[in-house]
VOMARLUM-331008 format. One record per residue (C-alpha): residue in three letters; x negated, y, z. Coordinates in Angstrom, 3 decimals, padded with zeros to 6 digits. Layout:
residues N
("ala"; (X; Y; Z))
...
END
This chain:
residues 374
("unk"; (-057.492; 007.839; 068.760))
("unk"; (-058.739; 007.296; 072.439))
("unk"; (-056.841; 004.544; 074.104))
("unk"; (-057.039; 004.233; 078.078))
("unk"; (-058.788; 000.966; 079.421))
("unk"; (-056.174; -001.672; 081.351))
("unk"; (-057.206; -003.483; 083.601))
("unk"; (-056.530; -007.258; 083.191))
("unk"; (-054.266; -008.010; 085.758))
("unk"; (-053.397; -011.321; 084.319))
("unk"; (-054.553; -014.272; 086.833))
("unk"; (-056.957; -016.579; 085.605))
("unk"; (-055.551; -019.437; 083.323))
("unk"; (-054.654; -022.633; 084.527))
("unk"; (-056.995; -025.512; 084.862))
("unk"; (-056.684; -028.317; 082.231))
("unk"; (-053.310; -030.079; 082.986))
("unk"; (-054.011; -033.333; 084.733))
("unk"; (-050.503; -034.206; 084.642))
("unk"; (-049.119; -032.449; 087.567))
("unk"; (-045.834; -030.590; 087.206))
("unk"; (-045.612; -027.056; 088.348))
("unk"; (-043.588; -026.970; 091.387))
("unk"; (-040.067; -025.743; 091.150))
("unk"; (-038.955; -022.155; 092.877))
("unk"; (-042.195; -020.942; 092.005))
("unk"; (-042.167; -017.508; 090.717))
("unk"; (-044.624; -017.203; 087.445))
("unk"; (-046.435; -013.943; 087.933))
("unk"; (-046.669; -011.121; 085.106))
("unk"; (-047.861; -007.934; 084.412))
("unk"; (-046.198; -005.105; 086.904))
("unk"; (-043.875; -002.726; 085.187))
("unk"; (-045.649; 000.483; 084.418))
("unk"; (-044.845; 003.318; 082.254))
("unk"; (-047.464; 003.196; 079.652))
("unk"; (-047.963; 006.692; 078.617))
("unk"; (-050.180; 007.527; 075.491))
("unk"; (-052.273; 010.788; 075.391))
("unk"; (-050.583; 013.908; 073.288))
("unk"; (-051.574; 013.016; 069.623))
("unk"; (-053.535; 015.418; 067.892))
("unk"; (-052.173; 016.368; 064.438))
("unk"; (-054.142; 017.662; 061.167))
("unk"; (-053.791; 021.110; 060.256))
("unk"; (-051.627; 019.805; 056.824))
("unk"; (-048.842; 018.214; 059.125))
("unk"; (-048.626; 020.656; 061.902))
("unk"; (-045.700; 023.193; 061.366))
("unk"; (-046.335; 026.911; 060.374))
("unk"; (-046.832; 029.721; 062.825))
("unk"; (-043.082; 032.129; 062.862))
("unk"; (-044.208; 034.889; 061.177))
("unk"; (-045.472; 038.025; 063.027))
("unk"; (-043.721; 041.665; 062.613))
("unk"; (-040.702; 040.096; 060.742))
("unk"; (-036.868; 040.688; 061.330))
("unk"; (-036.133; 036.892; 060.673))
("unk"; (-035.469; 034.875; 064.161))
("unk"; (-037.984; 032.289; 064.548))
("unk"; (-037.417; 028.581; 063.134))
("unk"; (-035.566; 025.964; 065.240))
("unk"; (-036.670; 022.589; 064.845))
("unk"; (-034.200; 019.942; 065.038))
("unk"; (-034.091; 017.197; 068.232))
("unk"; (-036.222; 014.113; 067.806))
("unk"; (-033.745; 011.594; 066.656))
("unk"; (-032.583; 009.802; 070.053))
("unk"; (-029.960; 006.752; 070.454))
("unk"; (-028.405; 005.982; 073.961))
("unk"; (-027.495; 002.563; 074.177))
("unk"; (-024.197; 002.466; 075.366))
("unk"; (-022.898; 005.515; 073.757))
("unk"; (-019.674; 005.745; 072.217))
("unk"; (-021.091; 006.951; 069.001))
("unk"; (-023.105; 003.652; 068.799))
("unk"; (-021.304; 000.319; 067.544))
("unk"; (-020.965; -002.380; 069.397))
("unk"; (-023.780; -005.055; 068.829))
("unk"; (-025.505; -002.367; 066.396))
("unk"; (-028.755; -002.637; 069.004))
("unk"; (-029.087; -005.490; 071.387))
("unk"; (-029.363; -004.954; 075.248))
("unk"; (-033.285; -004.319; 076.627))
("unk"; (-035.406; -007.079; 077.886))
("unk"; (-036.066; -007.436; 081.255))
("unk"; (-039.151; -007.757; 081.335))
("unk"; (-040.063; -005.170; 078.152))
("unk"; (-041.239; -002.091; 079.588))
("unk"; (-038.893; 001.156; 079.292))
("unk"; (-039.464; 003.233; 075.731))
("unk"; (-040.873; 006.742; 075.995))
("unk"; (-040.496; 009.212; 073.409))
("unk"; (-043.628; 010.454; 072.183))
("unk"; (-044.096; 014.211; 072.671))
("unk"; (-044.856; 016.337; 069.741))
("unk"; (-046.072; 019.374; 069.248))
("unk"; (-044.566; 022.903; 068.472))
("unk"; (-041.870; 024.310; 070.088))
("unk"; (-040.036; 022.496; 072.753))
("unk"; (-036.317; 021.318; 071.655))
("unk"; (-033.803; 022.966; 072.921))
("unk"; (-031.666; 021.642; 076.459))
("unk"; (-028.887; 019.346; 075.342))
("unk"; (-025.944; 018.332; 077.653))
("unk"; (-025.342; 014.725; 078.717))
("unk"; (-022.896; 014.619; 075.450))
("unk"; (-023.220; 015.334; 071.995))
("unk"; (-019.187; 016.474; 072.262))
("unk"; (-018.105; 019.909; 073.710))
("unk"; (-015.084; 020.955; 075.157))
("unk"; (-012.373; 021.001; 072.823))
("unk"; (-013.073; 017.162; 071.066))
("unk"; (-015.470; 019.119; 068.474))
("unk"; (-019.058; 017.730; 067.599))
("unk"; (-022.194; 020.346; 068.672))
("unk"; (-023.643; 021.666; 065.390))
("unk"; (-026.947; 020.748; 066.603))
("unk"; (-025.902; 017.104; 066.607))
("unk"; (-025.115; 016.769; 062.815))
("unk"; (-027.579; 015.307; 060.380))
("unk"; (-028.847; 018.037; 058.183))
("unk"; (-028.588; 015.062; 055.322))
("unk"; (-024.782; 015.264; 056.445))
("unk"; (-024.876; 019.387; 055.867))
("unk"; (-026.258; 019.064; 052.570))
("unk"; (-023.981; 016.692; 051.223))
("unk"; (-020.644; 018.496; 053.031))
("unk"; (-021.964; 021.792; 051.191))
("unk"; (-022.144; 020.263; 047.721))
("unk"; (-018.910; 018.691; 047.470))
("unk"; (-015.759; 020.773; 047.189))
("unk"; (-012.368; 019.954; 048.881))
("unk"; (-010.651; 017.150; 046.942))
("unk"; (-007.753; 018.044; 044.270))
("unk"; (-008.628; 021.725; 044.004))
("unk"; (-008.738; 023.640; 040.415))
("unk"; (-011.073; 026.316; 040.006))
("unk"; (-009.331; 030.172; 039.537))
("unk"; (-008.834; 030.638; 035.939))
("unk"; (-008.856; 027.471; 034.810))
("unk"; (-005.013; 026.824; 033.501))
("unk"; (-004.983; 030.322; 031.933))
("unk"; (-005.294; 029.085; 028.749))
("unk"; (-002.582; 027.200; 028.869))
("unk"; (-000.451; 029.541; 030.461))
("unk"; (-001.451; 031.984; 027.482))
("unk"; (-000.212; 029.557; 025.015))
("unk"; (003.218; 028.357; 026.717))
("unk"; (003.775; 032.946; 026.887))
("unk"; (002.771; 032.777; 022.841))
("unk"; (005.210; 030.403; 021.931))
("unk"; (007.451; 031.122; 018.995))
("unk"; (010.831; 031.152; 020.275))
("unk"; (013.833; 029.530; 018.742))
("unk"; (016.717; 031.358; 016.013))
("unk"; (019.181; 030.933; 018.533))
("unk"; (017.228; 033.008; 021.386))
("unk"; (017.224; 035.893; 018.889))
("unk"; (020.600; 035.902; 017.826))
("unk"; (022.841; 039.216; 019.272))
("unk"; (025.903; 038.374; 021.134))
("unk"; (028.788; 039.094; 019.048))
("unk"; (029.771; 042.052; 021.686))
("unk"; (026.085; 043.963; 020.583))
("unk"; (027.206; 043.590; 017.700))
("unk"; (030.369; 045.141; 018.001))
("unk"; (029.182; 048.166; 019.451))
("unk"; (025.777; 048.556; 017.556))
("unk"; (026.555; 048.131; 013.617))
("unk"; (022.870; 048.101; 012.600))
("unk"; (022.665; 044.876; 013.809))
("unk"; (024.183; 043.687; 011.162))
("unk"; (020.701; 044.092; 009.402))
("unk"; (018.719; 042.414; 011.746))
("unk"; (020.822; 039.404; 011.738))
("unk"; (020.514; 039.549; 007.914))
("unk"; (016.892; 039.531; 008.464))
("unk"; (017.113; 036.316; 011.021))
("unk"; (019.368; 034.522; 007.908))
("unk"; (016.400; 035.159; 005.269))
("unk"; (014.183; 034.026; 007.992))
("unk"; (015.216; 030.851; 008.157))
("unk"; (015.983; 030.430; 004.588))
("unk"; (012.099; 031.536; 004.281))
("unk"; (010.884; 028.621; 006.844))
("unk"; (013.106; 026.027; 004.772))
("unk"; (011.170; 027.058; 001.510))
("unk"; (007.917; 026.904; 003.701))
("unk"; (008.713; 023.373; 004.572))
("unk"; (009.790; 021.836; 001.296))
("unk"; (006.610; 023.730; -000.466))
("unk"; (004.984; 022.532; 002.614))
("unk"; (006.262; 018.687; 001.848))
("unk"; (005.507; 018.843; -001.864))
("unk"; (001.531; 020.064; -001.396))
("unk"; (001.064; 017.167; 001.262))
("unk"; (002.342; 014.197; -001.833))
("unk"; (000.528; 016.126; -004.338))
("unk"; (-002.846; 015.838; -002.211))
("unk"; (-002.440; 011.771; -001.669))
("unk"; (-001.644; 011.460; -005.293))
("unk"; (-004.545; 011.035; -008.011))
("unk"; (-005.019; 013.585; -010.232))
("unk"; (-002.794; 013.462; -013.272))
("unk"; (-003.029; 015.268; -016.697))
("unk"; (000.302; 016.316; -018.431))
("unk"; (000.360; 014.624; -022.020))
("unk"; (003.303; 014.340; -024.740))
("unk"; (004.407; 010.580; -024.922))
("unk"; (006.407; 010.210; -028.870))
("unk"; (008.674; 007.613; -029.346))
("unk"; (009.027; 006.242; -032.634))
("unk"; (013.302; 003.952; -033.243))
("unk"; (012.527; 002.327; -036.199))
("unk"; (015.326; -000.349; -038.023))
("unk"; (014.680; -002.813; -040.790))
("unk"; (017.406; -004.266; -042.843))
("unk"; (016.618; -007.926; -044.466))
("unk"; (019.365; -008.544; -047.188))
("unk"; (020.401; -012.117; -047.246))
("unk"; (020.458; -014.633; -050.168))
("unk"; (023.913; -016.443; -051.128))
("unk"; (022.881; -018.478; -054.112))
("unk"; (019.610; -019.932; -053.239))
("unk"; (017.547; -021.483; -056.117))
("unk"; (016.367; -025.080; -056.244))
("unk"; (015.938; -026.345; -052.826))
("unk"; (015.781; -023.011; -050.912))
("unk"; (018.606; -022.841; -048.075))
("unk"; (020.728; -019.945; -047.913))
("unk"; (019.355; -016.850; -046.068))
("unk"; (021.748; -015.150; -043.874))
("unk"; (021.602; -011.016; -043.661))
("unk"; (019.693; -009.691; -040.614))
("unk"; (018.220; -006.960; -038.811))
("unk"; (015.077; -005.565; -036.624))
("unk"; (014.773; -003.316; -034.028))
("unk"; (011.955; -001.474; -033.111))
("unk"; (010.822; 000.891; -030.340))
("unk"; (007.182; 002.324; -030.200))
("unk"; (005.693; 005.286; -028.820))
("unk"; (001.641; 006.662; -027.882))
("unk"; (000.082; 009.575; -026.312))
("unk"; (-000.590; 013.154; -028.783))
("unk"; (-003.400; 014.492; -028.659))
("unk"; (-003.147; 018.422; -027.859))
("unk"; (-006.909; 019.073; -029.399))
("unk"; (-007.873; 017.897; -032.562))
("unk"; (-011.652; 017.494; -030.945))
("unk"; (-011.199; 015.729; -027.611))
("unk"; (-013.341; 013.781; -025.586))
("unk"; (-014.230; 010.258; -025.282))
("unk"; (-012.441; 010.534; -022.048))
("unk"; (-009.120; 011.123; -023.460))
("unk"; (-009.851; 008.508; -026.469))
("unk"; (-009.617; 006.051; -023.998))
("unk"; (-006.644; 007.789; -022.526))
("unk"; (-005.057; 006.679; -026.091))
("unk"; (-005.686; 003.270; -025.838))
("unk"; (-002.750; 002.851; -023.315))
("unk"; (-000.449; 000.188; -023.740))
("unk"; (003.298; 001.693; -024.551))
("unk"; (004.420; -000.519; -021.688))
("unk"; (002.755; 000.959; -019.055))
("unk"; (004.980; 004.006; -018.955))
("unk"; (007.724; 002.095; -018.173))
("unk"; (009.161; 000.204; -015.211))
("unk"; (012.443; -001.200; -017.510))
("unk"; (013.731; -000.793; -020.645))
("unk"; (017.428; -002.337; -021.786))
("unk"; (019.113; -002.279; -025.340))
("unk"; (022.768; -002.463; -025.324))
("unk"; (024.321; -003.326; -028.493))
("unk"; (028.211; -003.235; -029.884))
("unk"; (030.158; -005.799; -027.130))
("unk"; (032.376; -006.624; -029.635))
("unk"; (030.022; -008.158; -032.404))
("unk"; (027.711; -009.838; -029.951))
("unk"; (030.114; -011.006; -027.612))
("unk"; (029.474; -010.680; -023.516))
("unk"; (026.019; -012.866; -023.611))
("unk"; (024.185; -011.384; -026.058))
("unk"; (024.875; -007.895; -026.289))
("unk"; (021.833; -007.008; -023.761))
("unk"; (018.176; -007.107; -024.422))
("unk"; (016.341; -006.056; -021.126))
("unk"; (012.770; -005.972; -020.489))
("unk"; (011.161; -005.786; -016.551))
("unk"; (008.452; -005.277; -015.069))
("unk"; (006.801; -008.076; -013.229))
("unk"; (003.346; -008.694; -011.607))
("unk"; (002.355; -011.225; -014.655))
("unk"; (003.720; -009.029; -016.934))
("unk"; (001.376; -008.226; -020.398))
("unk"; (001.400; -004.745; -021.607))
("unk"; (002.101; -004.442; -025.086))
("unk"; (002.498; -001.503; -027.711))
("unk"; (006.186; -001.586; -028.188))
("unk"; (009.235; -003.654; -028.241))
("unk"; (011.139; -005.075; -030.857))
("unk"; (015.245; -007.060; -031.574))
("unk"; (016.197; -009.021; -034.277))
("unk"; (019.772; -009.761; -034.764))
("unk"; (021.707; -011.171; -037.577))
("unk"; (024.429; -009.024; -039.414))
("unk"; (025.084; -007.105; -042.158))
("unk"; (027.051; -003.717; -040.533))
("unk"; (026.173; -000.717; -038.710))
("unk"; (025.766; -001.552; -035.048))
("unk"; (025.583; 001.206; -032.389))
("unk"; (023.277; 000.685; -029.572))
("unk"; (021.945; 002.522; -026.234))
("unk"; (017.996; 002.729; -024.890))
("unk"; (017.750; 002.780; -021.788))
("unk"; (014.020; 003.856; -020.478))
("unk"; (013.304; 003.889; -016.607))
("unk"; (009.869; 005.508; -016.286))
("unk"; (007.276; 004.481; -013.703))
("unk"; (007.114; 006.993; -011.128))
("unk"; (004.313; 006.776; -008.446))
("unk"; (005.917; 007.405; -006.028))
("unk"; (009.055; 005.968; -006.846))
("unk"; (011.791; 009.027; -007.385))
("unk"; (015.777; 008.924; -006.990))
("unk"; (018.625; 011.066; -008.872))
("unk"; (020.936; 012.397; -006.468))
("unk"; (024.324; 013.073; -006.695))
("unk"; (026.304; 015.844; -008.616))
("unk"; (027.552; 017.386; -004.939))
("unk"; (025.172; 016.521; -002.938))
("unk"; (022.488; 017.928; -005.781))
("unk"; (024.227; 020.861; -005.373))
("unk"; (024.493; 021.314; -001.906))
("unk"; (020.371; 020.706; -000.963))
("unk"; (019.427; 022.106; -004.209))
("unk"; (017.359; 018.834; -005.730))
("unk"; (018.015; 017.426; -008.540))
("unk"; (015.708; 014.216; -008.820))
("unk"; (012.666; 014.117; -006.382))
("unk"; (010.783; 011.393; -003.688))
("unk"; (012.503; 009.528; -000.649))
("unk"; (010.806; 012.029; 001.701))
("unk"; (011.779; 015.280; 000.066))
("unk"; (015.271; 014.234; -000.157))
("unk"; (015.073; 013.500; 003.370))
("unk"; (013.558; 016.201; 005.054))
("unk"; (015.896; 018.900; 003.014))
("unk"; (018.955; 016.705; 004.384))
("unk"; (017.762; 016.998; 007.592))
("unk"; (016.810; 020.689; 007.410))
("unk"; (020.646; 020.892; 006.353))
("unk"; (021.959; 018.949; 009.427))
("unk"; (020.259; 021.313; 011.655))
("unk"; (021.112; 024.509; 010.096))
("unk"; (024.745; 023.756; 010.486))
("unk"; (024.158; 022.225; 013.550))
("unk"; (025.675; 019.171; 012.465))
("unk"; (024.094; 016.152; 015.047))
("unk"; (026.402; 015.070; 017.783))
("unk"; (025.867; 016.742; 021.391))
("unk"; (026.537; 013.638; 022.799))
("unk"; (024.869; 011.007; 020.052))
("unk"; (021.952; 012.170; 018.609))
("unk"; (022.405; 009.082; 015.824))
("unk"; (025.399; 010.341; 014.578))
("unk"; (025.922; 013.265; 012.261))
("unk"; (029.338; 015.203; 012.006))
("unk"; (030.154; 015.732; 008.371))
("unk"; (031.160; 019.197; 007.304))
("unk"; (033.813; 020.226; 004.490))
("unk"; (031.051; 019.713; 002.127))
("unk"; (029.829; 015.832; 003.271))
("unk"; (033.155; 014.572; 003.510))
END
């Protein structure tokens, strides 16, 4: 790059200071303000634009405005750029080659308030053109859901005819048959539905016979001992034992071990009640629980003394996992369950109560009985 020789209009420097002081309202002298203006800059062919095509229906390319700042402009923030030197010369903008810009105004804003389009940053464009409106969906988007809200199954009272349709249409009679088995069906559903969900959390359980084996033993006593012998008062013995049966003569080892079982462990309680009157109050129960130190053993066994026929009563409560409940006579009855699980029990009350529509309108809690719950 060819730079123009200046001429060194600087004075000469100062002699050597001898100690004299430069006398006051004396001007120093500087260079004279001149607009320094640099040759046009000759680009390489790799940076210099392309030519607009020739024969071509496309308008020719418009290059943006050199980037230009006016100090004082109301675009500009206050103390973004500080104010010029006096004594720094003016700043030219370098001119470049290719098409000249296009004629601006004095203002980058038109009539109307609104910004010229030549004014924005093209960075700005970009940006503005990738990014959507705020809190807009796209077209289609909630259909699904719309679809499934339509598909819903709708409830036994939406299908049930008026009793004036009814009246005036006696084939509706069937249909409302139809809605009864219906929900009859959906109850069955549920309960199956119920007992497949505790069958797949329990362990899988084989079905064997458990005998029981009531055995009594009678020990005479002895009224005229010999020698030094003391007299042996008539007693007698109790016993209650049971194991598994084997089904196949030739099992496995598997179910060998499956033998082994202690009688106990079939068991959660087990209580003998004997004749009140014999035994008195305090002694006329033998009962047996099951505790966490508890020892398994084969069977159990009572020894009593006496000489006549004593009635008693076993009473065996087997260990259910999970734990199951006897209902009622009437209320048996009326859910159709005779002994099953808290849960089953529960849900088939429940599935009563809203069949018969039996939860207060006004408290959910509470439940008005019918004829058949009082």
């Amino acid at each position: 790059m060819n730079r123009p020789q200046y001429v060194n209009q600087m004075p000469p420097p100062p002699p050597p200071s001898t100690g004299q002081m430069i006398p006051p309202n004396v001007a120093i002298q500087g260079p004279p303000l001149s607009n320094h203006q640099m040759p046009p800059q000759q680009l390489p062919n790799s940076m210099r634009p392309p030519p607009p095509p020739t024969n071509s229906m496309m308008p020719p390319r418009q290059y943006p405005p050199p980037h230009q700042v006016r100090m004082g402009h109301p675009m500009v923030g206050a103390g973004q750029y500080p104010p010029p030197s006096p004594n720094r010369p003016p700043m030219v903008s370098m001119p470049q080659s290719g098409p000249p810009p296009p004629q601006q105004s004095q203002s980058p804003m038109h009539a109307g308030g609104k910004r010229s389009a030549s004014m924005v940053n093209p960075v700005m464009k970009q940006m503005s053109g990738a990014v959507g409106p705020p809190n807009t969906i796209a077209p289609g988007s909630n259909a699904s859901m719309h679809g499934s809200l339509a598909k819903k199954k709708k409830k036994i009272s939406d299908k049930i005819l008026p009793q004036k349709v009814r009246d005036l249409v006696p084939e509706s009679q069937a249909y409302m048959d139809l809605i009864a088995f219906e929900r009859k069906l959906d109850f069955t559903i549920m309960r199956k539905r119920m007992d497949i969900q505790e069958a797949l959390k329990k362990p899988i359980k084989q079905k064997r016979k458990l005998r029981i084996f009531v055995t009594n033993t009678f020990y005479p006593g002895k009224s005229d001992p010999e020698g030094n012998e003391e007299p042996i008062v008539p007693s007698w013995e109790l016993r209650v034992e049971g194991r598994l049966l084997d089904e196949k003569p030739d099992s496995s080892s598997s179910s060998k071990q499956l033998q082994k079982r202690k009688f106990s462990t079939f068991f959660k309680s087990l209580v003998i009640e004997l004749d009140k009157e014999l035994y008195g109050p305090d002694n006329h129960l033998v009962e047996w629980h099951r505790s966490v130190n508890t020892t398994e053993t084969d069977g159990f066994q009572v020894k009593r003394p006496g000489d006549r026929n004593v009635r008693c009563t076993i009473l065996f409560m087997l260990d259910y996992q999970p734990m199951q409940y006897k209902l009622d006579p009437r209320l048996s009855r009326l859910l159709g369950i005779y002994a099953n699980t808290r849960p089953v029990i529960i849900q088939a009350f429940w599935q009563y109560v809203k069949k018969n529509r039996l939860q207060d309108t006004h408290e959910r809690e509470f439940i008005n009985c019918d004829q058949y719950l009082e």
